[in-house]
N, C-alpha and C positions, 0 to 999 in steps of 0.2 A: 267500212271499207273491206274487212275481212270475210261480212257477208258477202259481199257482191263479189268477190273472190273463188270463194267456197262455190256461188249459185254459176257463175260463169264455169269453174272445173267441171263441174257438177254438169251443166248442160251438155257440155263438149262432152264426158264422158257417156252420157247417153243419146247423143244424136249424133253421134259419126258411126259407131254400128248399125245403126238405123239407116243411115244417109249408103253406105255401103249395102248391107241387104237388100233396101228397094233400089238400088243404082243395078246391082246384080240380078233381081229380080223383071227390071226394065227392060233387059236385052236379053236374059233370057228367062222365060216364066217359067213359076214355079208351077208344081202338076196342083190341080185341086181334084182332091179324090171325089167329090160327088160326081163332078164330067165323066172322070175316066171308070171307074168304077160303076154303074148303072143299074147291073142285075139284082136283082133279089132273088136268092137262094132261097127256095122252100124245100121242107121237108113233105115227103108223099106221107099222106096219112096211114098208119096201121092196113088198113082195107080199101089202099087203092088196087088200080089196075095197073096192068103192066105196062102200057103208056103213061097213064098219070106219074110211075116210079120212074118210067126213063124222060120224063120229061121233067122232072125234080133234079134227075144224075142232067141231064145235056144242062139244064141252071147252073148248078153246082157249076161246071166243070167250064162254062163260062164264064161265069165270076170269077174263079182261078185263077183265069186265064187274063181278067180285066185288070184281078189286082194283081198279077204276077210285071203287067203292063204300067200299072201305077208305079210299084217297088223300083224297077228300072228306072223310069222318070226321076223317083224323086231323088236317089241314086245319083243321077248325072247333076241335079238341083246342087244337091250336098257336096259333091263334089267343086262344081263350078264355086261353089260359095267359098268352100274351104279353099281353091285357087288363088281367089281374089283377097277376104278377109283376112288369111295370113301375112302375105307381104304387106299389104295395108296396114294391117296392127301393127308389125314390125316396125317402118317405118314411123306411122304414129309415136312408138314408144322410145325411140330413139330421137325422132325432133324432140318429142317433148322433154327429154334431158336435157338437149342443149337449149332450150328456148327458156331464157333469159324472164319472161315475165311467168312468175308460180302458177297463178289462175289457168293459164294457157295451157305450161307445161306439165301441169297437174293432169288438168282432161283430157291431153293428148296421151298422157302414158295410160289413164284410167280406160281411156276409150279404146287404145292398142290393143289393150290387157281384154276387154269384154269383147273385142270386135275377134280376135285370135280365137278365145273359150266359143264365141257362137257358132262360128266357122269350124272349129273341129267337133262341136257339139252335136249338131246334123251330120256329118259325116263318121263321126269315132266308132260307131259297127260295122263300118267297111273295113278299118284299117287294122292290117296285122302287127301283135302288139310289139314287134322291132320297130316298124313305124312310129308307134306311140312313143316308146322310150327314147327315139330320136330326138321327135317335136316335141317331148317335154324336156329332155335336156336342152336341146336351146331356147326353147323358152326361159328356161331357169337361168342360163349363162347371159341371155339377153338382159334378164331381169338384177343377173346380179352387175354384170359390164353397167346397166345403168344404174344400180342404186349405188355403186363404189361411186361411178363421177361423179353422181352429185355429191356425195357425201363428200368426198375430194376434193369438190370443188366449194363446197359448202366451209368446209375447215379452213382452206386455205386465204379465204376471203377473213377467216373469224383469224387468223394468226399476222394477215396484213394486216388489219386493223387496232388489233395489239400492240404492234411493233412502230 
């Protein structure tokens, strides 16, 4: 029983990031650098000509420009993600406190906790580091609001049972 416990948290913890990612990735796609990106940048050989070298620099300076067009993309991606994946983990890890059956409530906070980390994972070199010390303190206050209820609520059940 405590198998299937375990494999049940266990799934819920790695298919609701999942389930969130391609849910965000459905409406809005992510950039794939081979499309966007195209050129091949050569270098002019030693003893080219003076076109062959500006035709090496106008490469160059296309590709720049393809992946400077990528970077934005993936940008807005990261973004959208961390939008979404936040308040979802959040939520996630707050049912999963109150939700009464362990298996359940196990992989909802498991999966809160990796759906939050993926979402600011992609996006955490955009964000200036006040940003960061923000979303990691509530993180941390989320994580502790929920490991005190359970634990609270864990005791209190172990002190009726007692009495």
């Amino acid at each position: 029983m405590l198998a299937r416990q375990i494999a049940v948290g266990f799934g819920i913890a790695l298919i609701f990031p999942m389930l969130i990612y391609y849910g965000v990735a459905a409406f809005y796609p992510r950039p794939q650098f081979e499309t966007m990106v195209t050129v091949v940048a050569r270098v002019a050989p030693p003893n080219a000509t003076a076109e062959q070298r500006q035709e090496a620099e106008d490469l160059r300076h296309k590709r720049e420009e393809q992946q400077k067009a990528y970077n934005a993309t993936a940008r807005d991606f990261a973004r959208a993600m961390v939008m979404v994946t936040t308040p979802l983990g959040v939520i996630a890890i707050l049912l999963g406190a109150y939700i009464s059956l362990q298996a359940i409530g196990t992989g909802l906070i498991f999966g809160g906790i990796f759906s939050v980390a993926w979402g600011y994972y992609g996006y955490w070199n955009y964000l200036d580091d006040k940003v960061r010390f923000v979303s990691l303190l509530a993180g941390f206050a989320i994580l502790l609001f929920v490991g005190y209820r359970m634990t609270s609520g864990a005791r209190a059940t172990t002190n009726s049972a007692q009495t």
